[in-house]
C-alpha positions in Angstrom: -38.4 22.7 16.8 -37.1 21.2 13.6 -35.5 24.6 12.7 -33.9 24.5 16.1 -32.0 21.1 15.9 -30.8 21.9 12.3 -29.3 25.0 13.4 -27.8 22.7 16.2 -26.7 20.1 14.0 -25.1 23.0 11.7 -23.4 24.4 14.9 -22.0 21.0 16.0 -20.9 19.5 12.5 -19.1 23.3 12.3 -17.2 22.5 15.6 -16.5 19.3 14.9 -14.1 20.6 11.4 -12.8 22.5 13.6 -11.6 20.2 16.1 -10.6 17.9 12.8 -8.4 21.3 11.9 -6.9 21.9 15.2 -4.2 19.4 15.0 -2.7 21.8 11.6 -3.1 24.4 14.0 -1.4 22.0 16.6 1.7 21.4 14.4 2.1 24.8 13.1 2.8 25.9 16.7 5.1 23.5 17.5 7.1 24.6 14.7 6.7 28.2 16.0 7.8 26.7 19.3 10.7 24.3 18.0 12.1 25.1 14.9 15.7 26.7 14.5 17.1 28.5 11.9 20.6 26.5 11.7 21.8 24.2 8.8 21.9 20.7 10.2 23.5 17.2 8.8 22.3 16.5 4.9 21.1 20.3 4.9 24.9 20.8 4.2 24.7 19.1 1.0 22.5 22.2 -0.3 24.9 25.0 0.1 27.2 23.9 -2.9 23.8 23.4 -4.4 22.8 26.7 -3.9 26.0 28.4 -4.9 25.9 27.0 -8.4 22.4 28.2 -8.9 23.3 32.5 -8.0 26.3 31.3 -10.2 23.5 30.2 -12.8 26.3 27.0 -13.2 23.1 24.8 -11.8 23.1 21.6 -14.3 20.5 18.7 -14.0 23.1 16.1 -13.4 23.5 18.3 -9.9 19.9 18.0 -9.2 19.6 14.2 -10.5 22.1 12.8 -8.1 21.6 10.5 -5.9 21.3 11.2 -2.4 21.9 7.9 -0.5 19.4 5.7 -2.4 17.0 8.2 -3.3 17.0 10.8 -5.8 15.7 14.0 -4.7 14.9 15.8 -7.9 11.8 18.2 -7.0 12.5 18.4 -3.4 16.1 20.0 -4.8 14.3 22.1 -6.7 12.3 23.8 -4.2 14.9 23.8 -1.3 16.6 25.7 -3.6 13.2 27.9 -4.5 12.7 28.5 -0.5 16.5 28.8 0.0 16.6 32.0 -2.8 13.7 33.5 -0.9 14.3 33.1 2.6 18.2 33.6 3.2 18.7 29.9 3.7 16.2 30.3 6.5 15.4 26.8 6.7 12.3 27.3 8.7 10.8 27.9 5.8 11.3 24.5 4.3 9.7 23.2 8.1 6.9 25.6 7.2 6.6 24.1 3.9 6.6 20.5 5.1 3.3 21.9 7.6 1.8 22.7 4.3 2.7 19.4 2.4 1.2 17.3 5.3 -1.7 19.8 6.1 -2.8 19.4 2.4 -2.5 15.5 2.3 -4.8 15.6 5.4 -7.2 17.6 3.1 -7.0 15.2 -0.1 -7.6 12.0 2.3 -10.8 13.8 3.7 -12.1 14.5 0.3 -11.4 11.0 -0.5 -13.2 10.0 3.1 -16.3 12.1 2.1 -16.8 10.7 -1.3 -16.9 7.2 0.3 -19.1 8.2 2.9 -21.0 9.8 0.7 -22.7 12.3 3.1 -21.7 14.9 4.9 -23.2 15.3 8.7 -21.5 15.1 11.9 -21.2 11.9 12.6 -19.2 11.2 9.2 -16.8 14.2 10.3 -16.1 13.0 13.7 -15.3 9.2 12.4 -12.4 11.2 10.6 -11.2 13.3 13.7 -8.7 10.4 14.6 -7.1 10.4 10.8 -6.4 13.9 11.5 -5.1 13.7 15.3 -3.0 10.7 13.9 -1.4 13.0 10.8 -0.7 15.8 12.4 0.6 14.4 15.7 3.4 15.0 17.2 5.2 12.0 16.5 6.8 13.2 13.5 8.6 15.6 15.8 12.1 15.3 14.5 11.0 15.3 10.7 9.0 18.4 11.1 12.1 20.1 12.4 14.3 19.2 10.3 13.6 21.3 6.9 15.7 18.5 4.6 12.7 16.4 5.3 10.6 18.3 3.2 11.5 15.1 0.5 9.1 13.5 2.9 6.0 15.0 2.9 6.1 15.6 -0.6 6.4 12.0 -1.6 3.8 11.2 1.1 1.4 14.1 -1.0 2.0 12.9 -4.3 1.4 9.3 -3.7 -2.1 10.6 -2.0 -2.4 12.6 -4.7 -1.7 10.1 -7.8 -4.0 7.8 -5.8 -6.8 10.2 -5.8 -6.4 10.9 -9.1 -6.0 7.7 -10.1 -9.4 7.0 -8.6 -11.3 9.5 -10.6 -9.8 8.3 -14.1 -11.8 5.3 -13.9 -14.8 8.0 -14.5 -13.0 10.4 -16.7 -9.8 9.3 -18.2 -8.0 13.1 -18.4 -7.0 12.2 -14.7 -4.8 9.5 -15.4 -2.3 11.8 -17.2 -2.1 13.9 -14.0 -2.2 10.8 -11.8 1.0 9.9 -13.6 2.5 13.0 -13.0 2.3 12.9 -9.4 3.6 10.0 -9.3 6.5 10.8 -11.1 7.0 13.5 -8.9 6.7 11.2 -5.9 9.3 8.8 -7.2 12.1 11.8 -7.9 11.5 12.8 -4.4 12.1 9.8 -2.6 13.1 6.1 -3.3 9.6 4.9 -1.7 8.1 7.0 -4.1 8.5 4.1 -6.4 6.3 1.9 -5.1 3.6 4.2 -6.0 3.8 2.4 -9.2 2.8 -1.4 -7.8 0.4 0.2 -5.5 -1.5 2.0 -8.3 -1.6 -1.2 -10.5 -3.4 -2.7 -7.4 -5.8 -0.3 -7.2 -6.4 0.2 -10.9 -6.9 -3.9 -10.9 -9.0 -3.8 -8.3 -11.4 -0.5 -9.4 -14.7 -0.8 -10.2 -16.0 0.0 -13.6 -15.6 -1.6 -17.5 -12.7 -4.6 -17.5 -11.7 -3.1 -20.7 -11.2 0.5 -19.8 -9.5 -0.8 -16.2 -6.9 -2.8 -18.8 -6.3 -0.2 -20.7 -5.3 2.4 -17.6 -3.5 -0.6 -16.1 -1.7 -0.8 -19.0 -0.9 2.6 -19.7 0.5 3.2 -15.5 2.3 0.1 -16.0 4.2 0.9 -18.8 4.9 4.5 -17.6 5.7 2.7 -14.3 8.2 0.8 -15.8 10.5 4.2 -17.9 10.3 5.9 -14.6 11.6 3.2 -13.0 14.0 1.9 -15.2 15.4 6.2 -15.6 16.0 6.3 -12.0 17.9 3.2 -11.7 20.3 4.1 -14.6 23.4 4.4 -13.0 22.1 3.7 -9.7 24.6 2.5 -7.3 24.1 1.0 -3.9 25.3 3.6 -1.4 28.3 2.3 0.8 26.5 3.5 4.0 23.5 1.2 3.2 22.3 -1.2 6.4 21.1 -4.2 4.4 20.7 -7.0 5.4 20.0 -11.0 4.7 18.5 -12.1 7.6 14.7 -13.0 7.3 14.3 -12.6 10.7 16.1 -8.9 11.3 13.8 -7.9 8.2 10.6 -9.0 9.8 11.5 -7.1 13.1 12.6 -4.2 10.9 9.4 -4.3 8.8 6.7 -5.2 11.5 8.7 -2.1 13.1 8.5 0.1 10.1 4.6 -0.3 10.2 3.7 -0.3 14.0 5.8 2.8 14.4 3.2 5.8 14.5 2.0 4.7 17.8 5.3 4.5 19.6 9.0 6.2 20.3 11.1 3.8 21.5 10.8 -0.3 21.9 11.1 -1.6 18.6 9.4 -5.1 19.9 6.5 -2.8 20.9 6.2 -1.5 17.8 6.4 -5.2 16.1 3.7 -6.1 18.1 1.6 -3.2 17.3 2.3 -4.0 13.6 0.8 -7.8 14.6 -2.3 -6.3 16.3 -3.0 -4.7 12.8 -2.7 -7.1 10.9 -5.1 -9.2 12.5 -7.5 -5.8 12.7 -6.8 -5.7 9.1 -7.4 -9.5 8.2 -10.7 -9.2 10.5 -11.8 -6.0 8.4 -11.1 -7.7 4.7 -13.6 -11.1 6.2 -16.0 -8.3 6.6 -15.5 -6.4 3.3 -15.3 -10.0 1.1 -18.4 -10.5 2.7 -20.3 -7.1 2.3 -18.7 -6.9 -0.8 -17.1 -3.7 -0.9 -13.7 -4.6 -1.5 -13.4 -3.1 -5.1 -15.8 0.1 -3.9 -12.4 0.9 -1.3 -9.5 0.2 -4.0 -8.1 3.7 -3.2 -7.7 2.9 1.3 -6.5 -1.0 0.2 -4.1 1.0 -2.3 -2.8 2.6 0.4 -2.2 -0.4 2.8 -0.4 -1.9 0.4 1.9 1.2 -0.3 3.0 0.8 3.3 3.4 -2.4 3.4 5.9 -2.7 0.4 7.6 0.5 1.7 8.3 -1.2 4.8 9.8 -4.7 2.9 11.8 -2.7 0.9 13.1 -0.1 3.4 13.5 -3.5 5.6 15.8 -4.8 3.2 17.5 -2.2 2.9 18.0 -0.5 6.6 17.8 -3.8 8.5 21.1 -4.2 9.1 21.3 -0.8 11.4 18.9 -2.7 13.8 14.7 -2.4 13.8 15.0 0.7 16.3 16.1 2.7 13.3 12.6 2.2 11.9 11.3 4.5 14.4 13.0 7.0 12.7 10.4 9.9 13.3 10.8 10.6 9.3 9.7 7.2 8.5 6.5 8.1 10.4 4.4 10.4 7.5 4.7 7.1 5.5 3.7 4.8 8.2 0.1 6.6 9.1 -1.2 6.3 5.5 -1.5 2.3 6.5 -2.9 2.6 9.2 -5.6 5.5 7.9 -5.9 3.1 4.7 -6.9 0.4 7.2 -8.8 2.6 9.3 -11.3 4.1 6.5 -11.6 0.4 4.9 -12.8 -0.7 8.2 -15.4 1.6 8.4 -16.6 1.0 5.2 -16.4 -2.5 5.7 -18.6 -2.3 9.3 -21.6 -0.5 7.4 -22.3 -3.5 5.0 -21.9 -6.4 7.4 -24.1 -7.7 9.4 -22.5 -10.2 11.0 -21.7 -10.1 15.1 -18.6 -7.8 15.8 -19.3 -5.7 12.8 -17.6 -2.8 14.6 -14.3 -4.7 16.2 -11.7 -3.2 13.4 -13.1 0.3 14.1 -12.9 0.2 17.8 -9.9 -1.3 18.2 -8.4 1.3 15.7 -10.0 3.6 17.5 -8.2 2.6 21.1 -4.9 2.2 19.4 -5.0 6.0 18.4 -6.1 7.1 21.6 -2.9 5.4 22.6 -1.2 7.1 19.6 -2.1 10.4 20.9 -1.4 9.9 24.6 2.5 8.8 23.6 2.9 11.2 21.0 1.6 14.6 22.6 3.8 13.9 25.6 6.7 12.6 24.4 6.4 14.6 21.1 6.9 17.9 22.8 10.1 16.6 24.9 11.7 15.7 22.3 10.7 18.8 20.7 12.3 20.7 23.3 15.2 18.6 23.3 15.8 19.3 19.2 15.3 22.9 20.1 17.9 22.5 22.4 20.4 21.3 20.3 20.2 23.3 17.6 20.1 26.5 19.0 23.6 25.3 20.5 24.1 24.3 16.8 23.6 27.8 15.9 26.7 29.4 18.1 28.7 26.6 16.9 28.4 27.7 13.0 28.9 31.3 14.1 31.8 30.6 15.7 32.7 27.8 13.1 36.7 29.2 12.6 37.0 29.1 16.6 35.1 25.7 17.2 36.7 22.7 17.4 36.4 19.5 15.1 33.9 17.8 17.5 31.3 19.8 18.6 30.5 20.6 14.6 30.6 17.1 13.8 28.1 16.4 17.0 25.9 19.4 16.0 26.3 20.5 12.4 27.4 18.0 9.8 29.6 14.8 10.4 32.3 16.3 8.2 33.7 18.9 10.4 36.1 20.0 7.0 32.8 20.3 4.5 31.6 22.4 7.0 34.7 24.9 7.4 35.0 25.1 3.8 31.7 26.4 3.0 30.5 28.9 6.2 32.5 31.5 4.6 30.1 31.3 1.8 27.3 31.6 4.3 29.1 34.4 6.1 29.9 36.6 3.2 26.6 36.1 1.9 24.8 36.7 4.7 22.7 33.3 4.4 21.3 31.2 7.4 22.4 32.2 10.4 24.4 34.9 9.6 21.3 36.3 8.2 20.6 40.5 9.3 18.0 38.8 11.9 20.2 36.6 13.6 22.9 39.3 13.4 24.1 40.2 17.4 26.8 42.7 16.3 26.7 46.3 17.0 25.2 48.9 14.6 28.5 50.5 14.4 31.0 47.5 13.8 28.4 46.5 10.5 28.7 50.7 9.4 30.8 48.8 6.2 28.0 46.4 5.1 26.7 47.4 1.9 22.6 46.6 1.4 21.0 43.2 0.7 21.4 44.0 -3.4 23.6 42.8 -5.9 25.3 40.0 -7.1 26.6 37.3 -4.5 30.1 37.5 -3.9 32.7 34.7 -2.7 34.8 34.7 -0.1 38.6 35.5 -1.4 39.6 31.8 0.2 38.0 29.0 2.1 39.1 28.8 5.2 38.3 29.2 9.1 40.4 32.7 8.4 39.0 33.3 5.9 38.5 37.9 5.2 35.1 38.1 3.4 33.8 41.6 1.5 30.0 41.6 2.2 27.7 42.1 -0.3 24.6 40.3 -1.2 21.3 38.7 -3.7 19.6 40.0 -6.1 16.7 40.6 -4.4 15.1 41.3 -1.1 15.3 39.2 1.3 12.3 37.9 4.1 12.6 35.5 7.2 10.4 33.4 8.1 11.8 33.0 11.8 10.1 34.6 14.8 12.8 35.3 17.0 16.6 35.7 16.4 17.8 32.0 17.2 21.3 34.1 17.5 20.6 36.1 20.6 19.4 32.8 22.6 21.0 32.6 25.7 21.9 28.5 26.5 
């Protein structure tokens, strides 16, 4: 009998990481489903990018730039990486973000499990929601949009320097790589910074000798401060920038910012979400002060307060374009670490409480991502269908970028409709992106002329929408990652 129900319990706590893995699974599809192969808005920015690097005239100031407000370092560098390899095939940076956000799912479970400190089904069901809320469908437009790889990997590394950051406080060679991630983080995207006031937090707040928590504080304060300081040398305020100083258009924006995984449109909705969980979370610290395990979850409170700063300072600074741009689906990766911070605190904060309403915060989480996944799988997939959609018609527009007109490749491909006629020829000649051999609808007989996929890259003899290109092509082989030739869609 005993033998029986183990073997059940095995089976069940076996289905139930499944059904914690399905939503990678999930996502992965809808990439399958969604994605297009067709350079899009900022995207364009990489193609001069990419043509100093075969040119091997690459420099660091180049990839140091800023970008808006951020500087994108490391996410340059492996565009770049997955642009070499792939053709430009930017499903392969979509692919990439899958991985990035798959893999933070992963480190937040391992972080989940050491708190719980068992491991039966119960304990793996509790985290089902985290998953469902990280992998969701929300995040629709940042998914497929392979420029938003930046994203995910600031989202990874702050997750990651958090976790590490945890584990120095028992052996100190962590905090070296904790540092590193965070670095990483903040060269990937400007909220990557405030990994640096979020770590102090958590490093104040860890359990363990006062001395050895100074002396860690110390040391990520310090390298805290030369990262910072490196990034904003030179730094200048992009001309683009929505700020704003109104108090009250950066609490909408900010309440926004942080209510926005469990909604699409209705930035008062979204606002008052963001007011719901802040009294879940203000219910949830009475009950941790009191069980006093507030130190024992530095690492989820770490995490809350990442958000929240992220949303102040992205408030301040993209206010002035209205709180609906807060639910920006890119903004979204960002937004669900609160909310799983506040989530896992809760739940260690209803097991040492014995007070009435011990498990409020957990079920009202609970019904808030149930709502979270009703909006997002619905809505998620239309507009899924609806990027889709446009880019495919994005993708006859480059091919026929010397024919087009000015305004359907400022609507569909970059708002400068001259950037974009001055470097498809490179992409032409080159065979990159959507003039790749797979999304090639010629005849066999009119490419008889095109020499093979080896070689040095070659530039077109002038920019121009006339421009006569010789075709030859990289230095190595070449794979895509696409599962259909975009090219051949009918619309």
């Amino acid at each position: 009998m005993l033998t029986s129900f183990a073997a059940s319990e095995r089976g069940l706590t076996a289905f139930a990481l499944v059904s914690v893995a399905a939503p990678s699974a999930a996502l992965a599809l809808f990439i399958g489903k969604f994605g297009v192969n067709v350079i899009f808005s900022d995207e364009w920015e990489m193609v001069p990018l990419y043509q100093s690097m075969v040119r091997s005239k690459l420099s660091l100031a180049e990839l140091f730039a800023q970008h808006n407000e951020h500087r994108i370092f490391f996410p340059r560098l492996l565009m770049l990486l997955l642009e070499r390899l792939s053709s430009f095939n930017v499903i392969a940076e979509m692919y990439f973000s899958w991985l990035l956000v798959t893999a933070t799912v992963g480190l937040v479970f391992l972080i989940y499990l050491r708190d719980s400190g068992v491991w039966n089904l119960k304990v793996i069901t509790y985290f089902w929601p985290i998953s469902l809320l990280m992998l969701s469908f929300r995040q629709e437009e940042a998914v497929l949009w392979g420029f938003e790889c930046q994203i995910y990997l600031t989202v990874f590394c702050v997750v990651a320097s958090v976790f590490l950051l945890d584990g120095a406080a028992r052996r100190t060679r962590f905090l070296p790589v904790s540092i590193i991630a965070g670095v990483i983080a903040s060269y990937s995207f400007l909220l990557g910074l405030v990994v640096w006031p979020a770590g102090a937090l958590q490093t104040a707040l860890s359990t363990g000798d006062f001395g050895s928590r100074v002396r860690r504080l110390f040391v990520w304060v310090i390298s805290g401060g030369l990262v910072s300081g490196a990034y904003l040398n030179g730094f200048s305020v992009p001309t683009n920038a929505g700020i704003s100083h109104s108090p009250l258009r950066i609490a909408e924006y900010g309440l926004a910012f942080i209510g926005a995984p469990f909604t699409f449109e209705l930035a008062y909705f979204s606002a008052a979400i963001a007011c719901v969980l802040i009294i879940i979370a203000s219910i949830a610290f009475i009950q941790g002060f009191k069980g006093g395990v507030i130190r024992a979850n530095s690492v989820w409170i770490s995490l809350m307060f990442f958000v929240c700063l992220s949303a102040v300072v992205t408030a301040i600074g993209r206010s002035g374009l209205g709180a609906a741009e807060a639910l920006n689906s890119r903004y979204t990766p960002i937004s669900c670490l609160g909310v799983v911070g506040l989530y896992s605190f809760a739940i260690s904060a209803s097991k040492h409480y014995n007070g009435m309403g011990r498990r409020f915060s957990v079920n009202a989480l609970l019904t808030l991502f149930l709502l979270a996944l009703i909006v997002s799988t619905g809505a998620g997939w239309h507009i899924g269908q609806r990027t889709s959609a446009e880019r495919q018609i994005a993708v006859h527009v480059l091919q026929d970028y010397d024919r087009e007109a000015g305004a359907p490749i400022v609507k569909y491909l970059y708002p400068n409709a001259s950037f974009v006629r001055e470097w498809a020829p490179f992409l032409e000649a080159n065979r990159l992106s959507v003039f790749s051999r797979s999304n090639d609808t010629t005849a066999p007989e009119q490419n008889a002329t095109t020499k093979p996929m080896f070689g040095k890259i070659n530039e077109p003899m002038r920019m121009g929408p006339n421009t006569n290109v010789s075709m030859s092509s990289v230095t190595m082989p070449t794979f895509v990652l696409n599962s259909r030739a975009y090219g051949q869609d009918k619309l």
